[in-house]
C-alpha positions in Angstrom: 0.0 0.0 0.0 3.0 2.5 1.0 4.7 1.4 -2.4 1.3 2.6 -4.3 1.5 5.7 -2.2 4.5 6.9 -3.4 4.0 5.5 -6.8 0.9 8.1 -7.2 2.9 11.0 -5.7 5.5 10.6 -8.3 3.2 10.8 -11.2 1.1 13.5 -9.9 4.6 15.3 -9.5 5.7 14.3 -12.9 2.4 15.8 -14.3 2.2 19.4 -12.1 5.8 19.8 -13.8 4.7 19.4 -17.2 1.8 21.5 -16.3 4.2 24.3 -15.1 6.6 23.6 -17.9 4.3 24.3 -20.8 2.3 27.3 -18.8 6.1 28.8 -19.2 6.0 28.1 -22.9 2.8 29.5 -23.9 3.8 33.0 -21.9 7.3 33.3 -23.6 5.5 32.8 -26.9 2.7 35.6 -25.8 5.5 37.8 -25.2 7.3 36.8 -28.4 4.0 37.5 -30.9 3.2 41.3 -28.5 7.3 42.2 -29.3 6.3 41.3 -32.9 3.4 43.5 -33.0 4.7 46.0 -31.7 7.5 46.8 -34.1 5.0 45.9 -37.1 3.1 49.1 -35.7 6.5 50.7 -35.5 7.2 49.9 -38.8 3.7 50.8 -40.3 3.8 54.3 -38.2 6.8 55.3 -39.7 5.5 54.3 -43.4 2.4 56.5 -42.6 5.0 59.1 -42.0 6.6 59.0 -44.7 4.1 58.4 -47.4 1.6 61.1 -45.7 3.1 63.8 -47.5 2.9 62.3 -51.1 -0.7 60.4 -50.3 -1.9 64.4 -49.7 0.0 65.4 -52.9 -1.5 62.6 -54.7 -5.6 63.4 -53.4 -5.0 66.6 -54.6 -3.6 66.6 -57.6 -6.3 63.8 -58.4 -8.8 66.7 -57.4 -7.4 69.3 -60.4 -6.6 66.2 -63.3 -8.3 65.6 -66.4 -8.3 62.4 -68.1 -9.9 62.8 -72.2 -10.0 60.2 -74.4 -9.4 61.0 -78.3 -9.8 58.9 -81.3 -6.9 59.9 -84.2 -6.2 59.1 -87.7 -2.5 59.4 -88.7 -2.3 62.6 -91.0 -5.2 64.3 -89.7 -5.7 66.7 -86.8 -7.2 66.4 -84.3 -8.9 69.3 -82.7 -10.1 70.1 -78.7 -10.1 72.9 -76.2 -9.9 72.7 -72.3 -11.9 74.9 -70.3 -9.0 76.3 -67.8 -10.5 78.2 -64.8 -8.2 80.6 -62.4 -9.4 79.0 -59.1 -8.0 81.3 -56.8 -8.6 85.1 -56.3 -5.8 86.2 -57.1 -4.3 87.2 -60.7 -1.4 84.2 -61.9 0.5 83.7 -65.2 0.4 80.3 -66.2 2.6 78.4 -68.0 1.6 75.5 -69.8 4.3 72.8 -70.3 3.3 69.5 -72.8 5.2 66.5 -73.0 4.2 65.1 -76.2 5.8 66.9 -79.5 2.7 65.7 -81.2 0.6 67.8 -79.1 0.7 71.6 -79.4 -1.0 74.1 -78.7 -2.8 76.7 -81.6 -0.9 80.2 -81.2 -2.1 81.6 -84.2 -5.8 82.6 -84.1 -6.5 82.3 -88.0 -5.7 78.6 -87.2 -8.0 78.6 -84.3 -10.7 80.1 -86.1 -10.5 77.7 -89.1 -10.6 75.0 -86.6 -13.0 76.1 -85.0 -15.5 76.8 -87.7 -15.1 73.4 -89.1 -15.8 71.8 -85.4 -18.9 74.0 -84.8 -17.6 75.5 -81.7 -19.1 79.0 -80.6 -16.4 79.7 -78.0 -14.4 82.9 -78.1 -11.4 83.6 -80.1 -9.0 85.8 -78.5 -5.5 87.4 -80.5 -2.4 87.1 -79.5 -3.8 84.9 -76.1 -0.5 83.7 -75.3 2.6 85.1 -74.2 5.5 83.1 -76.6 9.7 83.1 -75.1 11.7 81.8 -77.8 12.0 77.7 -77.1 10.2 78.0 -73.6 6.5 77.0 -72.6 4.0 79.2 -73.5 2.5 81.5 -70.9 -1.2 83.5 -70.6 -2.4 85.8 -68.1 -5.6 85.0 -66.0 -7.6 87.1 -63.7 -8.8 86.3 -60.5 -11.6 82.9 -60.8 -11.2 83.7 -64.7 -12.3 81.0 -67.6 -10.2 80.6 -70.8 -10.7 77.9 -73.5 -7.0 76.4 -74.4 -7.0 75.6 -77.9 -4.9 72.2 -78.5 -4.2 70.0 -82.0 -2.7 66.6 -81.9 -1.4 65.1 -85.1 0.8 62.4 -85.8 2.5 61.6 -89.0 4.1 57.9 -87.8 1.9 54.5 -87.6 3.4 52.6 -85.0 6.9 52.6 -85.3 8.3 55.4 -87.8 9.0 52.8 -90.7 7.7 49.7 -90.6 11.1 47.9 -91.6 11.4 44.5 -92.6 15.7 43.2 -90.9 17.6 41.7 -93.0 17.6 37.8 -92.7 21.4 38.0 -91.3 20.4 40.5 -88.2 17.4 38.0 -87.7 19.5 34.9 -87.5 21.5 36.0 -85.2 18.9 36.1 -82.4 18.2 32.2 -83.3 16.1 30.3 -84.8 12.9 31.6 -82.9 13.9 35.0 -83.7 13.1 34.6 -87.2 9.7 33.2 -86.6 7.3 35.8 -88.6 6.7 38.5 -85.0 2.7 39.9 -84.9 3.0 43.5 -83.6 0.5 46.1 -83.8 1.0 49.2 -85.5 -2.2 51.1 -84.2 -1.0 51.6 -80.2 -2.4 54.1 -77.5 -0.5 56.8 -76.5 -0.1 59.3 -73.9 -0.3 63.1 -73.2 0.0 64.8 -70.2 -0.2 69.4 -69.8 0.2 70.5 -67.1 -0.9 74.5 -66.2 1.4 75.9 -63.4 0.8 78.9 -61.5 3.1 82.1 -60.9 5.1 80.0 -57.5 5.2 77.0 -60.1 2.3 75.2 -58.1 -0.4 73.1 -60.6 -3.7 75.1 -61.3 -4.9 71.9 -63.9 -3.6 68.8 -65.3 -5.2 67.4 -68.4 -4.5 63.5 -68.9 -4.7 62.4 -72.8 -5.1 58.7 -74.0 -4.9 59.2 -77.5 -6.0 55.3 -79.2 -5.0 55.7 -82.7 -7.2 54.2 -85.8 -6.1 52.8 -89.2 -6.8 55.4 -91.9 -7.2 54.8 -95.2 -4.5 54.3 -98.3 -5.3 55.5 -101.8 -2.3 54.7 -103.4 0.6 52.2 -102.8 4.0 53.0 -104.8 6.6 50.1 -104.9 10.0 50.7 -105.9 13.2 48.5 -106.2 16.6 50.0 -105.9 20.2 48.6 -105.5 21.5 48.6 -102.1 23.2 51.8 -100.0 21.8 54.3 -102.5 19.6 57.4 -102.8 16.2 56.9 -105.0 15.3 60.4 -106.1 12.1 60.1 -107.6 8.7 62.1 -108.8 5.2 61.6 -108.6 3.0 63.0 -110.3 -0.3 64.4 -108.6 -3.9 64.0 -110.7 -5.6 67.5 -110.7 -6.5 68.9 -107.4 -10.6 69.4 -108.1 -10.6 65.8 -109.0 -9.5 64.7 -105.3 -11.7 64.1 -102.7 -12.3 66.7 -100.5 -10.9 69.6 -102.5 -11.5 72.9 -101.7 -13.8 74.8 -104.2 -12.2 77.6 -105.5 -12.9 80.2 -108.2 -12.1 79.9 -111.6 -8.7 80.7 -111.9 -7.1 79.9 -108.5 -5.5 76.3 -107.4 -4.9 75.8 -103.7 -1.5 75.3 -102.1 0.0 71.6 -102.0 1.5 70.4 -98.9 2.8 67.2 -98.5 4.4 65.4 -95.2 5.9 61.8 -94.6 5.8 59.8 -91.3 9.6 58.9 -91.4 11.8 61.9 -90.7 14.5 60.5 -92.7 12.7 61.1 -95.9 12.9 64.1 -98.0 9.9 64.7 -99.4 8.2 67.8 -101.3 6.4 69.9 -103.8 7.0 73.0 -105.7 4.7 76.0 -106.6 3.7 76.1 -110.4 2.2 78.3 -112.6 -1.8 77.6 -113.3 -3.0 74.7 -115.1 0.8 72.8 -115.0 0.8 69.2 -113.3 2.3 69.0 -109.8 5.1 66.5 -108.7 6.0 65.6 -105.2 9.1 64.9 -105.4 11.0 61.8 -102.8 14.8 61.1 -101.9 15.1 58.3 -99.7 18.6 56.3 -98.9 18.0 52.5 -99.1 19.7 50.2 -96.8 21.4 47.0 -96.7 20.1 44.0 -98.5 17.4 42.7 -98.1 15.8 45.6 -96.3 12.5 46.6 -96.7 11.8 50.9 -95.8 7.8 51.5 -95.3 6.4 54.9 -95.0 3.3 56.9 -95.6 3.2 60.4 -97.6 0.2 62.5 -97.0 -1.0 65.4 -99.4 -3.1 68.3 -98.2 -4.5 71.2 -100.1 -5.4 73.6 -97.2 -3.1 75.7 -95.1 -3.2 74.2 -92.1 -2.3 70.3 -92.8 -6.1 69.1 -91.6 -7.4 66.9 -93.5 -5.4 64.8 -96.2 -6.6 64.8 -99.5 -4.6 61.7 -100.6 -2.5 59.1 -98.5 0.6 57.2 -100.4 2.4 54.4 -98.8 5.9 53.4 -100.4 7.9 50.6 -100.0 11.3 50.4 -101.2 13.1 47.2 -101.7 16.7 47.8 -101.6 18.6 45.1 -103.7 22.4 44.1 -104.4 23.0 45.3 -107.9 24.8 43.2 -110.4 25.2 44.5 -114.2 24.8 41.8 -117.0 25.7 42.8 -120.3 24.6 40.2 -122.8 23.7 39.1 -126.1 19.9 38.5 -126.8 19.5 34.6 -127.6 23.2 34.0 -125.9 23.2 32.5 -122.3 25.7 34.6 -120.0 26.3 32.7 -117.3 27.5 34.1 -113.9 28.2 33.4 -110.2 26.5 35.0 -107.2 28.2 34.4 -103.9 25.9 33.3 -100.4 26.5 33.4 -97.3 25.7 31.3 -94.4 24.3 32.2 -91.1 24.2 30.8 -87.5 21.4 28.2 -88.7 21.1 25.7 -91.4 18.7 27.5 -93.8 16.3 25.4 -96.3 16.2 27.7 -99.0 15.2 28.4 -102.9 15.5 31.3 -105.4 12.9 32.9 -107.5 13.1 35.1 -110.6 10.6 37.6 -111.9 11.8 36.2 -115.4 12.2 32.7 -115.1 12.0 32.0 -118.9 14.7 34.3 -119.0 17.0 33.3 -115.8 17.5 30.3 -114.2 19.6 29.2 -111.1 21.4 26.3 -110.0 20.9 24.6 -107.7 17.0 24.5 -108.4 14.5 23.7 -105.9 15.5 23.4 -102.4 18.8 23.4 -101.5 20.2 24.0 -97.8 22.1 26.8 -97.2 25.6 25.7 -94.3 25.9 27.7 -91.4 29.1 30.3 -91.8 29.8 28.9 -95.5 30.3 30.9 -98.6 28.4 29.0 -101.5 28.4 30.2 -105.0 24.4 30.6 -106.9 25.4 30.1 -110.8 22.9 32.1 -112.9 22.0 31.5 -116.3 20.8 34.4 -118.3 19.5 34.3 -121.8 17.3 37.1 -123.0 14.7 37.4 -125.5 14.4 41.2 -126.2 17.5 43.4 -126.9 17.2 46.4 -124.5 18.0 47.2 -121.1 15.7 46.2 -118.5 16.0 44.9 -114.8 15.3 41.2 -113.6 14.6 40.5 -109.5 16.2 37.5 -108.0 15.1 36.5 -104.5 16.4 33.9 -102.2 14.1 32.7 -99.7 13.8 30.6 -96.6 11.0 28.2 -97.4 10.9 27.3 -93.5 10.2 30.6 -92.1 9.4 32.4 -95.1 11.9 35.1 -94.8 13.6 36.8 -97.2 17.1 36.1 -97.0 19.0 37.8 -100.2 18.1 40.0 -103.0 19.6 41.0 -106.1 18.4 43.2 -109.2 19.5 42.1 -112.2 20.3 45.3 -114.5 20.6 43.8 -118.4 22.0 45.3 -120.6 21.1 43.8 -124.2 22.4 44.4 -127.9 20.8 42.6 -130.5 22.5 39.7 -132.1 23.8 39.9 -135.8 21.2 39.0 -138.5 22.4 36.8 -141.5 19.5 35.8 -142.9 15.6 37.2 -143.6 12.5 35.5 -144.2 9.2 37.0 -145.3 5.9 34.9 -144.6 2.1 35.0 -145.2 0.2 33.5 -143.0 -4.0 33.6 -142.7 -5.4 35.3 -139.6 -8.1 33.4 -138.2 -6.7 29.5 -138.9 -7.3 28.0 -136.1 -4.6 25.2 -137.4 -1.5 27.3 -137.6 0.8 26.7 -140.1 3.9 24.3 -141.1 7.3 26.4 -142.6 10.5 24.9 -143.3 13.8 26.6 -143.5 17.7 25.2 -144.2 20.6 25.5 -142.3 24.1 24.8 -143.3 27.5 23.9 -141.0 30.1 26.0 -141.6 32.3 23.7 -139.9 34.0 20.6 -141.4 33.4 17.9 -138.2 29.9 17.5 -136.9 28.2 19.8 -134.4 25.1 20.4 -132.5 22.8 22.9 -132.7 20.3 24.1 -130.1 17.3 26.2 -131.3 15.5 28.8 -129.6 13.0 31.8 -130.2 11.8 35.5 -128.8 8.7 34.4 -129.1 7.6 30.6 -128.1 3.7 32.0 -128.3 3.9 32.2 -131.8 6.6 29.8 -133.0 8.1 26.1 -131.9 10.7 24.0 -133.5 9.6 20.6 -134.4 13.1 19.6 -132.6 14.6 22.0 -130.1 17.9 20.7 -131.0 19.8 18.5 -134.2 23.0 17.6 -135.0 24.3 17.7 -138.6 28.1 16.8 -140.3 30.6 19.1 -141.4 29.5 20.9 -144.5 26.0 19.6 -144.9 22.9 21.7 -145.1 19.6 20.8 -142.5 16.4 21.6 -142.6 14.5 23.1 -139.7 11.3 22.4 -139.3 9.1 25.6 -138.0 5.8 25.4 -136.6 3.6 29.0 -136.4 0.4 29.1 -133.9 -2.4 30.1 -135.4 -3.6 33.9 -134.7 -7.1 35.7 -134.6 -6.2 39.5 -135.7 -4.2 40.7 -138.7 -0.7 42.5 -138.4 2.7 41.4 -138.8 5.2 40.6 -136.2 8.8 40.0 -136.0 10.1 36.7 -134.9 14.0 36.1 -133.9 15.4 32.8 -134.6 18.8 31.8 -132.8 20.9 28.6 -133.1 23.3 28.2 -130.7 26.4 26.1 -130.0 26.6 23.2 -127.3 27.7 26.0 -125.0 24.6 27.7 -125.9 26.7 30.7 -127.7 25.3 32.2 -130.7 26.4 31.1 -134.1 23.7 32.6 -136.1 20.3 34.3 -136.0 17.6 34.5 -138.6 15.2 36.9 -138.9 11.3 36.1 -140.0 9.0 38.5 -140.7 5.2 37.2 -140.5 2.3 39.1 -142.3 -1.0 37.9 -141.3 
């Protein structure tokens, strides 16, 4: 019984020191979590603090903004006034500072007047409102709780990004393979404005907030031009006559308004000159082209009132800026030449196209990869059918990604070949079986050779064998086959027979009366 005694006096004891232990815990963590909170208000006391002054700044300068919404069309302007008010009774000069270059304010009051009349607006024009100093803001004077309207314009000239420019296919390949995927951007972005109207001891009397959401306007002309590489295309366009353009003023009889034009990329010189009555007008462009293959995109915008409002006609341009390689050539003859490639960071799947390809061909055809750092050589075949000079566009392009990866123009420059014999040939217009013609041709050489026969025009005459071969000395005849033709006329047809290195040995001329 004693030995249960003590048994039960040790376990109570056991448990009134746990008891006591853990009644210790809980109050050191009590204490623990009030430090805590204590320097969390600390912390959030002195934030208060510190943040008090600009919170204040902030209510009130949330009290005197603003915020207007505006819809714009690049090339026309955009017309508003704010209603400023002189709060305070006192007299202040304001000056009114802008941030945007695209937003100004109208100074002249001819302006604000012909603004004004075509918004409808029957506020009050006042001359000479503002106070102008050189570069700085402009200032006006207002008396004590005095109203003025502000007049303000925005135009902008760029659509997105001031020329949409396509990179050449090496800068793009150097950002990887992803960076050459084709990127979606969008050129129509919202903008900001802010004015703000400070008071004689530089404190704000108004802030106007402006979210400007441009919208796609439309294009009445698109000009594309193709010019060699790290050049200057000087060119002029001629402008239809102002009373046919939409939107013209009407004037009296006798009197042509005043052509303005403008461009959205700063880089391009672009304008018009004043001419006598009834002579056309020309706006006249210089723009340098870049690198190969690089693409320049602008927009130029004609106006025929005095105050660039409203465009009369919208142009966008691209130029194409191309290497240049001269050709000079015999027509019939293929001149064959070498065009160097050069690899980028990635293997490139790629192909070349012609804008002539009866009249240049590449090898390789087709597909062909393109190595990584490696310079390959493009052989080009040229064989004209017209003696002149002209220009032919060669493009290589990735077939992956659908880039354009080199460019070249092509410039010919043709002589005819010599003629050494004529032929003279009735046909009837209207058989719808064509006729059958047979010529001779004799080798001038003593071993055998072959011939290769070709033709300016394949519409209107084929070979009944593209090529022969004939012994020294002996005489062949060529067998000609002429399509059939509706109309009456006569036409010119160039025969050429070549070597097996497709060089000219002779060309006949037939002349075709229908």
């Amino acid at each position: 019984r004693r030995r249960k005694l003590e048994r039960m006096r040790s376990v109570r004891l056991q448990e009134s020191g746990g008891e006591l232990s853990c009644w210790g815990t809980s109050l050191l963590a009590r204490q623990s979590v009030r430090a805590q909170h204590a320097r969390d208000l600390q912390v959030i006391a002195a934030y208060r603090e510190r943040t008090k002054a600009e919170s204040i700044s902030s209510a009130l300068s949330l009290a005197i903004t603003t915020t207007h919404t505006i819809h714009v069309t690049p090339g026309t302007a955009e017309f508003f006034e704010f209603a400023l008010k002189n709060p305070h009774n006192v007299q202040h000069t304001v000056t009114i500072d802008v941030d945007n270059p695209e937003l100004s304010i109208i100074q002249d009051s001819r302006e604000w007047r012909y603004f004004k009349d075509a918004a409808e607006l029957n506020t009050p024009v006042e001359e000479d409102m503002f106070h102008l100093r050189g570069n700085l803001a402009p200032q006006i004077f207002l008396r004590p709780r005095e109203t003025v309207h502000i007049p303000f314009r925005y135009q902008t000239f760029s659509v997105g990004s001031p020329a949409l420019v396509q990179a050449s296919a090496e800068l793009r390949s150097e950002k990887g393979t992803d960076a050459g995927l084709p990127q979606k951007s969008s050129a129509m972005s919202t903008k900001h404005a802010k004015v703000s109207f400070r008071g004689s001891g530089g404190k704000p009397l108004a802030v106007l907030c402006l979210t400007v959401e441009t919208q796609p306007h439309v294009v009445d002309q698109v000009f594309r031009f193709y010019h060699p590489e790290l050049t200057f295309l000087k060119k002029a366009i001629r402008l239809p006559p102002w009373h046919t353009l939409p939107g013209a003023p009407v004037g009296r009889p006798g009197e042509e308004p005043p052509v303005h034009v403008r461009c959205s990329d700063p880089n391009v010189i672009c304008e018009t000159q004043n001419v006598s009555l009834g002579e056309p007008r020309d706006v006249f462009l210089k723009v340098a082209s870049g690198p190969s293959p690089e693409s320049k995109d602008f927009f130029v915008t004609v106006y025929t009132d005095r105050w660039l409002a409203t465009p009369v006609q919208v142009w966008q341009v691209h130029l194409h800026s191309l290497q240049r390689v001269d050709v000079s050539c015999v027509t019939g003859q293929r001149t064959r030449l070498s065009l160097v490639l050069r690899g980028t960071q990635a293997v490139r799947r790629v192909q070349a196209f012609s804008s002539h390809p009866q009249e240049l061909k590449t090898d390789p055809r087709g597909v062909f990869a393109l190595p990584p750092h490696a310079v390959q050589d493009l052989h080009v075949a040229v064989r004209p059918r017209r003696a002149g000079s002209r220009f032919i566009h060669l493009n290589l392009v990735d077939v992956d990604y659908h880039q354009l990866v080199a460019s070249w123009l092509v410039c010919l420059s043709c002589r005819p070949p010599l003629i050494s014999k004529a032929f003279e040939i009735t046909l009837a217009a209207g058989d719808c079986k064509g006729a059958h013609k047979r010529i001779t041709y004799t080798n001038p050489y003593p071993s055998a050779r072959t011939f290769h026969l070709h033709s300016d025009r394949p519409d209107l005459l084929q070979f009944r064998e593209d090529s022969f071969q004939v012994g020294g000395g002996e005489t062949y005849t060529i067998g000609l086959r002429f399509a059939p033709r509706d109309s009456a006329g006569e036409e010119e047809i160039l025969i050429y027979i070549n070597d097996h290195e497709d060089k000219n040995e002779e060309a006949f001329c037939v002349k075709v009366t229908y």
